[in-house]
C-alpha positions in Angstrom: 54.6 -30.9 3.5 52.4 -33.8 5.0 50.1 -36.3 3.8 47.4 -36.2 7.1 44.7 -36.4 6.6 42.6 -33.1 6.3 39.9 -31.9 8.0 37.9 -28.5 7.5 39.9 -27.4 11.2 43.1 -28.6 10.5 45.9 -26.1 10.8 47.3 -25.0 7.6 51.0 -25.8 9.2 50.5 -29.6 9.5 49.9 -29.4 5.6 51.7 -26.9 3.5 55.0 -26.1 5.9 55.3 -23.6 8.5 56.3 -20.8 6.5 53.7 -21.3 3.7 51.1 -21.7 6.9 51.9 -17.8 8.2 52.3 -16.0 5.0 48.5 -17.6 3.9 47.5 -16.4 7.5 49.6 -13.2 7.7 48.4 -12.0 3.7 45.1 -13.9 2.8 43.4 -15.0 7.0 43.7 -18.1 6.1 44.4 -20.5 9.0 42.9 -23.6 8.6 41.9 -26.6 5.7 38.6 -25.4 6.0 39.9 -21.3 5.3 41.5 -22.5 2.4 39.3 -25.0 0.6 36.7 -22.1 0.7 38.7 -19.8 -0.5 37.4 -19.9 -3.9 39.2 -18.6 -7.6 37.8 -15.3 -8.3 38.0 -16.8 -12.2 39.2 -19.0 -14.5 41.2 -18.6 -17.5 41.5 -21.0 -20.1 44.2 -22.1 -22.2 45.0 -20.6 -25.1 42.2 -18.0 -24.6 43.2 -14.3 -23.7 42.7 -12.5 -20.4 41.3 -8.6 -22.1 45.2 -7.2 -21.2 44.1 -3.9 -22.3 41.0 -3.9 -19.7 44.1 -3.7 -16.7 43.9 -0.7 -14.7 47.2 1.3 -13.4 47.4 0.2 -9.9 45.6 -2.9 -10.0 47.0 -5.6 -8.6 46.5 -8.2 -11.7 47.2 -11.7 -12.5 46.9 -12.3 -16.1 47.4 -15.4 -18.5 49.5 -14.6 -22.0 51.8 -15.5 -24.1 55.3 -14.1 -24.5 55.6 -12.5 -27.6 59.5 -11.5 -27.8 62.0 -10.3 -25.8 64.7 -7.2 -25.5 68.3 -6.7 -23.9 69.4 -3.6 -23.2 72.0 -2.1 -20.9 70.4 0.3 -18.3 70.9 4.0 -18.0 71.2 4.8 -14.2 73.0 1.8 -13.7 75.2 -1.2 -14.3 73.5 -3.6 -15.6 70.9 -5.0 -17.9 67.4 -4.7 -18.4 65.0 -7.4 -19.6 62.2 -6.9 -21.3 59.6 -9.4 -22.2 56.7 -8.5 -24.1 53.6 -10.6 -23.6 50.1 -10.4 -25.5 46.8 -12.6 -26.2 44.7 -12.7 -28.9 43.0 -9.1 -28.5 46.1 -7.5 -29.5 46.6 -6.6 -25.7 50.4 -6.2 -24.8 52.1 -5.7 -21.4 55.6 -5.2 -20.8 57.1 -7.0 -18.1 60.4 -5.7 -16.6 63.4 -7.1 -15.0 66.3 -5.7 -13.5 70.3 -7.0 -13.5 71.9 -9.7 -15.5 69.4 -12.4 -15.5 69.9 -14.4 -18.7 68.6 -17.9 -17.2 65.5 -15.6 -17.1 65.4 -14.8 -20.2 66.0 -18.4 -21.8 63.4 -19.5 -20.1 60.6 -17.4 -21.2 61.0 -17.6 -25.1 58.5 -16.4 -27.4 55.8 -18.8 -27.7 55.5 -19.9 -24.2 52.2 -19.3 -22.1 52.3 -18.0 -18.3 50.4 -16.3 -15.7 52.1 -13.3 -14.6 51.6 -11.1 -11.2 52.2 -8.2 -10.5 51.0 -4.3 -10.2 50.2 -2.7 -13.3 52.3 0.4 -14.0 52.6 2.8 -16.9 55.8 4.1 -19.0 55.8 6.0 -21.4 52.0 5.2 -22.5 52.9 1.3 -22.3 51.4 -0.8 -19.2 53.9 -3.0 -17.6 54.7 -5.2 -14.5 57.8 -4.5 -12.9 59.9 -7.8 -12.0 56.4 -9.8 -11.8 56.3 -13.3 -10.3 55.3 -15.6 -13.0 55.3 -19.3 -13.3 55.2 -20.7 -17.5 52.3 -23.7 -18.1 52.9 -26.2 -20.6 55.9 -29.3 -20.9 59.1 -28.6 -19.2 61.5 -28.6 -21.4 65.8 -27.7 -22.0 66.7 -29.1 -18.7 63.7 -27.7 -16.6 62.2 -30.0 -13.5 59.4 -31.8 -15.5 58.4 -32.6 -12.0 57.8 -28.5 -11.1 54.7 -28.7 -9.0 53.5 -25.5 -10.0 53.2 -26.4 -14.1 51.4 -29.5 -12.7 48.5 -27.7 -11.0 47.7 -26.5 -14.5 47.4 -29.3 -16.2 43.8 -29.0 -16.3 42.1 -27.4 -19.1 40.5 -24.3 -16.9 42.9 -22.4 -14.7 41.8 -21.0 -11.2 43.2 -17.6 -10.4 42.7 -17.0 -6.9 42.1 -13.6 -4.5 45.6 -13.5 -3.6 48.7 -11.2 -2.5 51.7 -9.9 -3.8 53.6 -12.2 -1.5 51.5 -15.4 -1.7 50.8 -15.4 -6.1 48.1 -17.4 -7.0 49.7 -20.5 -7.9 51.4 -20.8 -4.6 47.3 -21.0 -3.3 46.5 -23.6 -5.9 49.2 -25.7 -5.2 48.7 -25.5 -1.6 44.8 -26.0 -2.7 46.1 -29.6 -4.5 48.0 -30.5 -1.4 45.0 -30.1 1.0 42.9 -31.6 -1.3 44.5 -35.0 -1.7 44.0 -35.4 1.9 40.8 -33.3 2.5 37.8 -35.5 4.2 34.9 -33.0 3.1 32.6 -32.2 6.1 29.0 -33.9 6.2 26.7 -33.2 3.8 24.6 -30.2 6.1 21.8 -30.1 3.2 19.0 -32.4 3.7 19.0 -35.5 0.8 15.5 -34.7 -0.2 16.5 -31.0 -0.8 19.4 -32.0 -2.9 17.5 -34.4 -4.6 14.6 -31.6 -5.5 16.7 -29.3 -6.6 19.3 -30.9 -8.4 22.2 -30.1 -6.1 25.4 -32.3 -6.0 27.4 -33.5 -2.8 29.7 -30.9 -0.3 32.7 -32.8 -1.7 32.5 -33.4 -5.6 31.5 -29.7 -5.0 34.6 -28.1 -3.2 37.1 -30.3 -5.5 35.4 -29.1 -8.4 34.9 -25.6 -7.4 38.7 -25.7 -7.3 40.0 -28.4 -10.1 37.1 -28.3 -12.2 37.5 -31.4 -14.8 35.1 -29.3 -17.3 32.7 -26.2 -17.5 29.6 -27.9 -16.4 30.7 -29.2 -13.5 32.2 -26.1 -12.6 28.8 -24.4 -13.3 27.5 -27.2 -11.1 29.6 -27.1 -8.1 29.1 -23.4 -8.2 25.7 -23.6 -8.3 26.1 -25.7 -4.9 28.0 -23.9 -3.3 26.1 -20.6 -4.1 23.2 -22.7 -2.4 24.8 -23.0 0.7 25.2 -18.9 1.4 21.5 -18.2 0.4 19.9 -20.9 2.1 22.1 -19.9 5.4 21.5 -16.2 5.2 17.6 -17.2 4.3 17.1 -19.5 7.0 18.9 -16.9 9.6 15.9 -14.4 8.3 13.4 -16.8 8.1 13.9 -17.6 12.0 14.4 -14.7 13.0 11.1 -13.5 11.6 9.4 -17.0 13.1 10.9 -15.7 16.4 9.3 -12.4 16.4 6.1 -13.6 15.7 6.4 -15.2 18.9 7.2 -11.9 20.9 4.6 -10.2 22.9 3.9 -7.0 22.2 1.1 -4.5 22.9 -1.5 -4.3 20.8 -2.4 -0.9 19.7 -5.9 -1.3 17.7 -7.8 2.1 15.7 -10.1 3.9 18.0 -13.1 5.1 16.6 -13.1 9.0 17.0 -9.9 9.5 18.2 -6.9 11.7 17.2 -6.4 9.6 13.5 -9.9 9.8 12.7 -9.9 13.9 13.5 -6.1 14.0 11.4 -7.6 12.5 8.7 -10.7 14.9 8.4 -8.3 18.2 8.5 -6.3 16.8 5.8 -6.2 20.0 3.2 -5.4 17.0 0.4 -6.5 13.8 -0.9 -4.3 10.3 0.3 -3.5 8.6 -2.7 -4.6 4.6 -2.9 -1.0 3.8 -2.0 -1.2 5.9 1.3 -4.2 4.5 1.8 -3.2 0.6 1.2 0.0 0.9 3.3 -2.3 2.8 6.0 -4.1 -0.3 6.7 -1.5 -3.0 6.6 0.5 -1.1 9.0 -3.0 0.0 11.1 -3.6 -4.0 10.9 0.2 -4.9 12.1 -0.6 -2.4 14.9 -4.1 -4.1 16.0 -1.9 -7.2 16.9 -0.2 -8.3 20.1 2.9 -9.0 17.8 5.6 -6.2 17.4 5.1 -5.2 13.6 8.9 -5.2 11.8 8.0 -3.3 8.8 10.0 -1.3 6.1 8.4 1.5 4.1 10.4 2.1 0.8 9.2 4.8 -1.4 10.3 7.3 -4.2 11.4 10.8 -2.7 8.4 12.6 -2.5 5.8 9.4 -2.3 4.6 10.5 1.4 5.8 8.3 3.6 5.9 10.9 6.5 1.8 11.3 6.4 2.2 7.5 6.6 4.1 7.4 9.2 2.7 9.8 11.1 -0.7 8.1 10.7 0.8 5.1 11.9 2.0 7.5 15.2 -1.7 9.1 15.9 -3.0 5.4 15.7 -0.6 4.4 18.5 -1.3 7.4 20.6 -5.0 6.9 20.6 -4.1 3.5 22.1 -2.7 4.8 25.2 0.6 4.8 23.8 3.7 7.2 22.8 5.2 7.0 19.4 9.1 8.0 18.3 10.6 9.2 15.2 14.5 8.8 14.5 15.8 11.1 12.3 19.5 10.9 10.9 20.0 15.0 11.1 19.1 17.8 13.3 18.2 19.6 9.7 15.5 17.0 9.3 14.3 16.0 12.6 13.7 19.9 12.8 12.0 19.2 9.3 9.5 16.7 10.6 8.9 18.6 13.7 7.5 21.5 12.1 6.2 19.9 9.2 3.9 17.3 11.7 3.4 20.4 13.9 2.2 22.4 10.9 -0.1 19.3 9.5 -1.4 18.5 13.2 -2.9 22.0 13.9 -4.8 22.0 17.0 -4.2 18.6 17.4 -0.6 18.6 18.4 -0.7 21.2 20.8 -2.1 19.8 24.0 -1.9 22.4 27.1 -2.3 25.3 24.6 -4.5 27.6 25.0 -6.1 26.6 21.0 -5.6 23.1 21.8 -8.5 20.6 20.2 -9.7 18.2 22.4 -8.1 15.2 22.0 -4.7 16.7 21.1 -1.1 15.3 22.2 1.8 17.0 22.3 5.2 17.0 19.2 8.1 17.2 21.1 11.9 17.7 19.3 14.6 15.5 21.5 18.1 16.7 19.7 21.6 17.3 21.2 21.6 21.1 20.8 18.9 21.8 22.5 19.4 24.4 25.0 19.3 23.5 29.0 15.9 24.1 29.9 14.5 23.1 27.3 15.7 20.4 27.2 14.6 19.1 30.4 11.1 20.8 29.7 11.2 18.3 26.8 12.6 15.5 28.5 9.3 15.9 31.3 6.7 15.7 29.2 8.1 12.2 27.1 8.7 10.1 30.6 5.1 11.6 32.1 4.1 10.5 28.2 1.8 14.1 27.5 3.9 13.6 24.5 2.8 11.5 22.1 4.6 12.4 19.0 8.5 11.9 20.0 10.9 13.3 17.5 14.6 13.3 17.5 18.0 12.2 16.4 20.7 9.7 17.5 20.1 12.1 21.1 16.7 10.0 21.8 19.1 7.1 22.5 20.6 8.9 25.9 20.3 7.9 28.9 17.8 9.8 30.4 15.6 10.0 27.6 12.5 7.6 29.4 9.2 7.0 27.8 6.1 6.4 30.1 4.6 3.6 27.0 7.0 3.4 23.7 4.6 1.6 21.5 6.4 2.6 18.1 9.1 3.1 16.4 9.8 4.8 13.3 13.6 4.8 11.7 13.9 7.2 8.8 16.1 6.6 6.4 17.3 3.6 8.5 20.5 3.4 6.5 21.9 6.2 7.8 22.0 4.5 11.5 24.2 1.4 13.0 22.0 -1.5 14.3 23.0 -0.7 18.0 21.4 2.8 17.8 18.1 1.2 16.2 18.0 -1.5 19.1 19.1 1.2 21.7 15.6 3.1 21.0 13.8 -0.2 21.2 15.3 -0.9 24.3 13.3 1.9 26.0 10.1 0.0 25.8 9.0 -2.6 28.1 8.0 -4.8 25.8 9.5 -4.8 22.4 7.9 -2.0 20.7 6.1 -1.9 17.0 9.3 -0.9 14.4 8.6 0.7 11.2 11.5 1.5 9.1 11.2 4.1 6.3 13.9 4.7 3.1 13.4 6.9 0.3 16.5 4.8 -1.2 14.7 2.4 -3.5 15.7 -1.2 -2.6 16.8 -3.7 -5.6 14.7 -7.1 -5.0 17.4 -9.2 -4.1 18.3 -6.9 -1.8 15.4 -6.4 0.2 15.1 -10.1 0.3 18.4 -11.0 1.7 19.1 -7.8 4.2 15.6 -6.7 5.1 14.3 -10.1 4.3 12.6 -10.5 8.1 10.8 -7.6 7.9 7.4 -7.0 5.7 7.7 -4.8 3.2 5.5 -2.0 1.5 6.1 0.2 -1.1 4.9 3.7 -2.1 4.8 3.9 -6.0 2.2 6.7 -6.3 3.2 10.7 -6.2 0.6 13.0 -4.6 -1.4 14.5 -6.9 0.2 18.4 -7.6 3.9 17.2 -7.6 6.1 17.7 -11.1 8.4 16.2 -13.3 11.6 16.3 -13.1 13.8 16.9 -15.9 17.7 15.7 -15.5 20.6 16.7 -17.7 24.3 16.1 -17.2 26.9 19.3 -18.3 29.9 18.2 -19.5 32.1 21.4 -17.9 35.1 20.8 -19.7 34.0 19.8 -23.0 31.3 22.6 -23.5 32.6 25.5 -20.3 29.3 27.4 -22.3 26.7 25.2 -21.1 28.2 25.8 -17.0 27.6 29.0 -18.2 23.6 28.6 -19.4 23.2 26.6 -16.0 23.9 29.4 -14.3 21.7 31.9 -16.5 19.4 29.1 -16.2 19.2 29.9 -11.7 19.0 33.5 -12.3 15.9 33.0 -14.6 14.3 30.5 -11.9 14.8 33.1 -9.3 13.2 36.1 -11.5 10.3 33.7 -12.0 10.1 33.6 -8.1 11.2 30.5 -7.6 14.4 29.3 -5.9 18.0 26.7 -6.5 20.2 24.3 -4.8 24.0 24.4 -5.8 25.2 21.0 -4.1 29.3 19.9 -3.3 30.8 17.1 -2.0 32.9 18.8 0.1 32.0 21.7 3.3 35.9 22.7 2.9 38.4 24.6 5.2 39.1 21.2 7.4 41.6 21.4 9.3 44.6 18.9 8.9 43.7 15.7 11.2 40.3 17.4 12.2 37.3 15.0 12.9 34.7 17.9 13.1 31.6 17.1 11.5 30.4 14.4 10.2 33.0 12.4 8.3 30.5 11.2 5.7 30.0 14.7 4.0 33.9 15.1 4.0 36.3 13.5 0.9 39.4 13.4 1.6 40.8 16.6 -0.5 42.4 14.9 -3.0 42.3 11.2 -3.6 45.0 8.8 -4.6 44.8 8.9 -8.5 45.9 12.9 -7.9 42.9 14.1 -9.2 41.7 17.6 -7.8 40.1 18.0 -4.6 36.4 18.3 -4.6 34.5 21.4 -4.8 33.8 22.7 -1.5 30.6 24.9 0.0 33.0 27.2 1.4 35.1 27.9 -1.5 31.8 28.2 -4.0 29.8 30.0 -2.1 32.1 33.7 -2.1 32.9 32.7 -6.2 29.4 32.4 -7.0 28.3 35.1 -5.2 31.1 37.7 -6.7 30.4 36.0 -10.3 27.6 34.2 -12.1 25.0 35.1 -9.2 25.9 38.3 -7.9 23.1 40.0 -6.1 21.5 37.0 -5.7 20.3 36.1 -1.7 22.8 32.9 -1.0 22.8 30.9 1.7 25.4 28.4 3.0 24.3 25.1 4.5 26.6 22.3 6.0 27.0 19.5 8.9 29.6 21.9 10.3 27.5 24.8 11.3 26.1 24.9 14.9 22.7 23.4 15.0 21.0 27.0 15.6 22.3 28.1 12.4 21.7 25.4 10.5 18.2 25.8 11.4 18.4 29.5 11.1 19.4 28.8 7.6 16.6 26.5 6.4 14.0 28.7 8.0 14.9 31.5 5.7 14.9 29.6 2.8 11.8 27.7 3.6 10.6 31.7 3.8 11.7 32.4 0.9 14.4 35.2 1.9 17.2 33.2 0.2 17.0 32.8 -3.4 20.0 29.7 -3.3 20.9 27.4 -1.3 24.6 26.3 -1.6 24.9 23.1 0.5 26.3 19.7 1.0 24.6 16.4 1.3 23.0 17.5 4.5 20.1 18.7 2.2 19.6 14.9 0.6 16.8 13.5 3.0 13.6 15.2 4.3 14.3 18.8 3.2 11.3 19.7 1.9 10.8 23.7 0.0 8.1 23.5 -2.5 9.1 26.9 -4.3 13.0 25.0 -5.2 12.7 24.6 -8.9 16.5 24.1 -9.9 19.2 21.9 -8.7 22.9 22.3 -9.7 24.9 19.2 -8.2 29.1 20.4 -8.9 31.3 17.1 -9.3 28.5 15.3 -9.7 30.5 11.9 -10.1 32.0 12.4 -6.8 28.3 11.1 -5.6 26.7 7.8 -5.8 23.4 6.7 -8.4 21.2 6.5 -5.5 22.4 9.8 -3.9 21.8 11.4 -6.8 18.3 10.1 -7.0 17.8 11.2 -3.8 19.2 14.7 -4.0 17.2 15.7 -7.4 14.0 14.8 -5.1 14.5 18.3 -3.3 13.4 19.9 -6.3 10.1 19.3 -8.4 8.0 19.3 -5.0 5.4 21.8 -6.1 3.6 23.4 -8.9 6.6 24.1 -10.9 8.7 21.4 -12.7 11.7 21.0 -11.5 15.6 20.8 -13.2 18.7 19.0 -11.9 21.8 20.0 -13.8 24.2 17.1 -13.3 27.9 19.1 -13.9 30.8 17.1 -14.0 34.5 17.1 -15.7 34.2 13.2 -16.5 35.5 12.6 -20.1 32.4 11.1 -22.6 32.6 7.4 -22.5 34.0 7.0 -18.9 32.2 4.9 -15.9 31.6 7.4 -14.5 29.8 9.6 -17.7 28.4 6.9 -18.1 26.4 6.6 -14.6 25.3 10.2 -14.9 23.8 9.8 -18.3 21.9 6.8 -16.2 20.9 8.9 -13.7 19.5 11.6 -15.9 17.6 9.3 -18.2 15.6 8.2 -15.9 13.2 8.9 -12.5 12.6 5.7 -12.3 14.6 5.1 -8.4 14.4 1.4 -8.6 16.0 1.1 -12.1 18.4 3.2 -10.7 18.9 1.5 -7.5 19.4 -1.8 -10.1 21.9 -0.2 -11.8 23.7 0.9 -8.7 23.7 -2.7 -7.6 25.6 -3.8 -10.7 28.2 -0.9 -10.9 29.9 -1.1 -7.2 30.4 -4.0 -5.1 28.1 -5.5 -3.4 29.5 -5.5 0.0 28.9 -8.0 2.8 25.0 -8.5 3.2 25.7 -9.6 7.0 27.7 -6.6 8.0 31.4 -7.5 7.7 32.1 -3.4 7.3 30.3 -3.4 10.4 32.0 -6.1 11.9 35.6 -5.8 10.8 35.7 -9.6 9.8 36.4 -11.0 6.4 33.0 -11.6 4.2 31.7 -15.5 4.7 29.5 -15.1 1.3 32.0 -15.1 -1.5 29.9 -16.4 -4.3 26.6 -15.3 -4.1 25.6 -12.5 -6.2 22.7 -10.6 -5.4 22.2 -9.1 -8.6 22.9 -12.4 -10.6 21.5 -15.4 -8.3 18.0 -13.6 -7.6 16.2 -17.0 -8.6 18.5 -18.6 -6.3 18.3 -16.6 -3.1 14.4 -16.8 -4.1 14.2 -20.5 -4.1 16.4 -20.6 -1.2 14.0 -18.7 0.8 11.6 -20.9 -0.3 12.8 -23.8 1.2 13.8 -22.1 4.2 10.2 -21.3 5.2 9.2 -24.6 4.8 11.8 -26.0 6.7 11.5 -23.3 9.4 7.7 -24.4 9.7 8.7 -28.0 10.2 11.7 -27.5 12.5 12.1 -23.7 13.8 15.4 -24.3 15.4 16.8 -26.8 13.0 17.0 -29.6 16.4 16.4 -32.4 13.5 19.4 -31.2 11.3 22.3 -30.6 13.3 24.8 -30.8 10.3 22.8 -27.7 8.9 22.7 -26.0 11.9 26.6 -26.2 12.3 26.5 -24.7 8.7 24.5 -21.7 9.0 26.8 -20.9 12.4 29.5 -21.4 10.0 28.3 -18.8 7.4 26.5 -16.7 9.6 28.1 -16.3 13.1 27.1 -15.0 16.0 27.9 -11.2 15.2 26.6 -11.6 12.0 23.7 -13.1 13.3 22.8 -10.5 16.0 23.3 -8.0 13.3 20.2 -10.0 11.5 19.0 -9.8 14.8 18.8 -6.0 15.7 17.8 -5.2 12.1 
């Protein structure tokens, strides 16, 4: 190793050794001084206190602090040879056996009862007892009996508060902190890219004290206070990328598409058969005010299932028409763009039939873009959106073709935007001339923090209001193998909602009967049939369909419903039980967004911790959507007590979709608010929280608009501007970009 002097891009070789230099790149991507002074402990364990040993999952890859506790010879069965084993503990009670193989005696002088170490390795189980098998380790604390006082690796821990760092089985975390500790004594820290005032304001300390604190913290409040920094520095960058973005967009010229007096909206409104509610109402004028302005509107419309966002929408649609313009609406299935075709067709009347013989007036014309649509009718389609006697566009990802031309693309709506990539959002927009007005619609409640951070460049409005005439929904979860009787009741339960007229979803996570190495269909609504803690494959549609209708609802009407079926079927298949000549429905998630039968009073959702909190949420909205209340049985074979019990007694507690979308924040991980699944590349936010720093990303945003207003391209702060590029680069950027 060298002493040169560090910079944030010098190579990792010049400083650590050449073989140290490609494992940290080959395990960890770490390349350079700056790679590895920002890559940050994951925790810190103290001293004397215990890391919660009987927390450790089987097949985690763990590094734990404890203290070894005693230690066993004994010859080994298979083989020649001894086995070693040490057993190590903390103050819980907590043990863990560590194993090691052959005649290694030095080994086990050296860890004697009483000694403290952090060990790594992969948990494993024998015989009910969790152990590593020949772990790396390295023992804290005075060398002793002949050991190098000088070992580099008990130095780094001389400190009271122990990093333990994101690391690999062949680069252990100490190997990172001491390379950490060589860099450091060398490092020149980068200018400081926040401006003095800023700091000063709100009480932030210096780049430098923060990364050698961040990583060799001299006590817990500076720590806290280098976090708190660096924290800083990934909101403020993520804000200010929004915050420009949003002060670009303003700029953009976009056709303005005021009310007209008279017009299609104005007749819409008056054949209503129901009353808006005030939130329909409210959202109807901000978006009919974004509209009126000869700036694109970037809007998102989040809403319970069931609020009404697609009379909103579809409002927003008729307003754009009367302008002179044509309006679009991307689905995420053929099911539900199908859905909204016949449901705006249905709601339109008259109005939405232009060239028919009962045509009002003033009518336009609905036409339904999707990829099965047969030949001709297709091109008939295709005609009347690029001579624009359509008006009312609807489709899936099959809008973004070539060949699918618009004669004036004034809007844009996305629903449920999260089921599409940013390149098919921005491949619609692309169609128009000028940038066209976007609204984007979710029935997937969006935490706060959230909405600020990844939608934080749009304007947001939400839909808390039902329509008057929808009902409660009551949730329960069924315990199927604790209490097999109450499966049983659900199932008595469907038959007595179908003699009362009304009709039931049975929902799986799996379609089934997938061919080895098939990708037919879409991938999302396929599990892989077994997954790697050899727990049983999911239930499938095709496998429960036959059972149920041979056992607990035999002679009932069932229908089967997946993303495998041909599009004509699928269709076929929601028509009849729309009709009401199916009494169940026995589907995947296909059903979860837009589906819309107001006679379904029951819901049975099989393996329902194979699904997520939100999807859940999402999939109980199906039922409940008329007169009748509705029931969502929640079965699943999750012991009481688990995570994952423990989720669906959430879920059924509550209706509440933005508790729940709270809750769903804090039990998975948060992912990469710029996109890193998107983009392959390793997350540049690796502190931030958004469910625990929502003061922080607020203030942040705070100070972004103000600086935005003074400087919109950040000219008088080049440090800054260096550091955003840093945090956010140019893929994540255009990802911000697309929205």
């Amino acid at each position: 190793m060298t002493s040169e002097a560090a910079t944030v891009d010098t190579p990792l070789s010049k400083l650590v050794g050449a073989k140290t230099a490609k494992a940290l790149a080959g395990h960890l991507d770490l390349h350079t001084a700056g790679d590895l002074v920002y890559h940050f402990p994951r925790r810190y364990d103290e001293r004397g206190e215990h890391t919660d040993i009987r927390a450790l999952d089987v097949g985690e890859q763990v590094t734990v602090l404890a203290q070894v506790q005693r230690t066993a010879v004994r010859p080994m069965r298979q083989r020649r040879g001894n086995l070693l084993e040490v057993t190590v503990g903390d103050s819980t009670g907590g043990t863990l056996t560590l194993t090691f193989f052959g005649n290694q005696a030095w080994r086990e002088r050296e860890l004697r009862p009483g000694r403290w170490g952090l060990f790594a390795g992969k948990v494993t189980e024998f015989r009910g007892r969790r152990q590593l098998n020949g772990p790396e380790y390295v023992l804290l604390g005075e060398a002793t009996d002949g050991e190098a006082a000088a070992n580099e690796e008990i130095e780094e821990f001389a400190g009271a508060l122990i990093p333990v760092y994101p690391a690999a089985a062949a680069v252990p975390t100490w190997v990172i902190a001491r390379c950490v500790r060589v860099v450091l004594d060398t490092f020149t820290p980068p200018d400081d890219p926040l401006p003095a005032t800023l700091r000063a304001s709100r009480s932030l300390v210096g780049i430098g004290p923060a990364l050698r604190e961040i990583h060799r913290p001299s006590s817990k409040e500076e720590l806290y206070r280098a976090r708190r920094r660096l924290k800083w520095d990934e909101a403020f960058a993520v804000q200010l990328t929004l915050v420009q973005r949003k002060h670009r967009a303003a700029a953009w010229p976009a056709r303005a598409r005021p009310p007209r007096a008279g017009g299609l909206l104005d007749a819409f409104d008056a054949r209503l058969p129901y009353e808006l509610t005030s939130g329909q109402r409210d959202v109807g004028r901000e978006i009919g005010a974004d509209l009126a302005t000869a700036h694109p509107m970037h809007r998102l419309l989040q809403g319970e299932v069931g609020s009404g966002k697609t009379v909103v929408a579809l409002r927003a649609m008729l307003q754009v028409v009367d302008a002179g313009g044509q309006a679009a609406l991307l689905a995420p299935t053929e099911v539900l763009a199908a859905q909204h075709h016949r449901g705006m067709r249905d709601l339109l009347g008259p109005l939405g039939r232009a060239g028919e013989l009962d045509a009002a007036e003033q009518a336009t014309r609905v036409e339904l873009v999707t990829g099965s649509l047969p030949a001709a009718a297709r091109r008939a389609a295709l005609a009347e959106v690029a001579s624009g006697r359509a008006g009312l566009v609807l489709g899936t990802h099959a809008l973004l073709y070539e060949g699918v031309d618009f004669a004036d693309l004034g809007l844009v709506v996305v629903d449920e935007q999260h089921r599409f990539g940013v390149e098919q959002r921005d491949a619609l927009r692309a169609k128009a001339d000028q940038p066209p007005h976007v609204l984007v619609m979710t029935a997937t409640p969006i935490p706060r923090t959230v909405a600020m951070t990844v939608y934080g460049d749009l304007e947001t409005s939400t839909l808390s209001q039902l329509p008057r005439g929808r009902s409660p929904i009551a949730s329960h979860v069924v315990p199927a193998a604790e209490k097999p009787a109450f499966l049983d009741r659900a199932w008595r339960r469907v038959r007595e909602e179908v003699a009362a007229g009304h009709q039931a979803y049975v929902v799986c996570p799996r379609i089934g009967d997938t061919p080895a190495g098939s990708s037919t269909g879409p991938a999302a609504e396929e599990p892989p049939a077994e997954d790697d803690t050899g727990r049983r494959a999911p239930l499938a549609v095709t496998e429960v369909a036959p059972l149920l209708a041979e056992g607990p609802l035999h002679g009932l009407r069932i229908g089967v419903l997946h993303g495998r079926l041909p599009a004509d079927e699928k269709d076929a298949v929601m028509r009849s039980f729309a009709a009401g000549d199916l009494d169940v429905l026995v589907a995947t998630t296909v059903i979860e967004v837009g589906v819309d039968v107001p006679n379904a009073t029951v819901m049975i959702v099989l393996d329902a911790d194979r699904f997520g909190v939100s999807q859940l949420h999402q999939l109980r909205g199906r039922v409940g959507r008329g007169s009748a209340a509705g029931l969502c049985l929640l079965v699943t074979e999750a012991a009481e007590g688990s995570s994952a019990r423990e989720r669906l007694d959430a879920v059924a507690s509550t209706t509440d979709g933005f508790k729940l979308a709270e809750l769903d924040l804090e039990q998975r991980r948060e992912g990469d608010v710029l996109g890193a699944t998107q983009s392959g590349h390793r997350s540049h936010l690796r502190l931030l929280s958004l469910r625990r720093d929502a003061e922080l990303i607020r203030d942040a945003r705070a100070e972004a608009i103000v600086l935005v207003e003074e400087d919109p391209e950040l000219a008088r702060h080049p440090a800054l501007a260096a550091s955003v590029a840093a945090l956010v680069d140019a893929e994540r950027a255009e990802y911000l970009e697309k929205g």
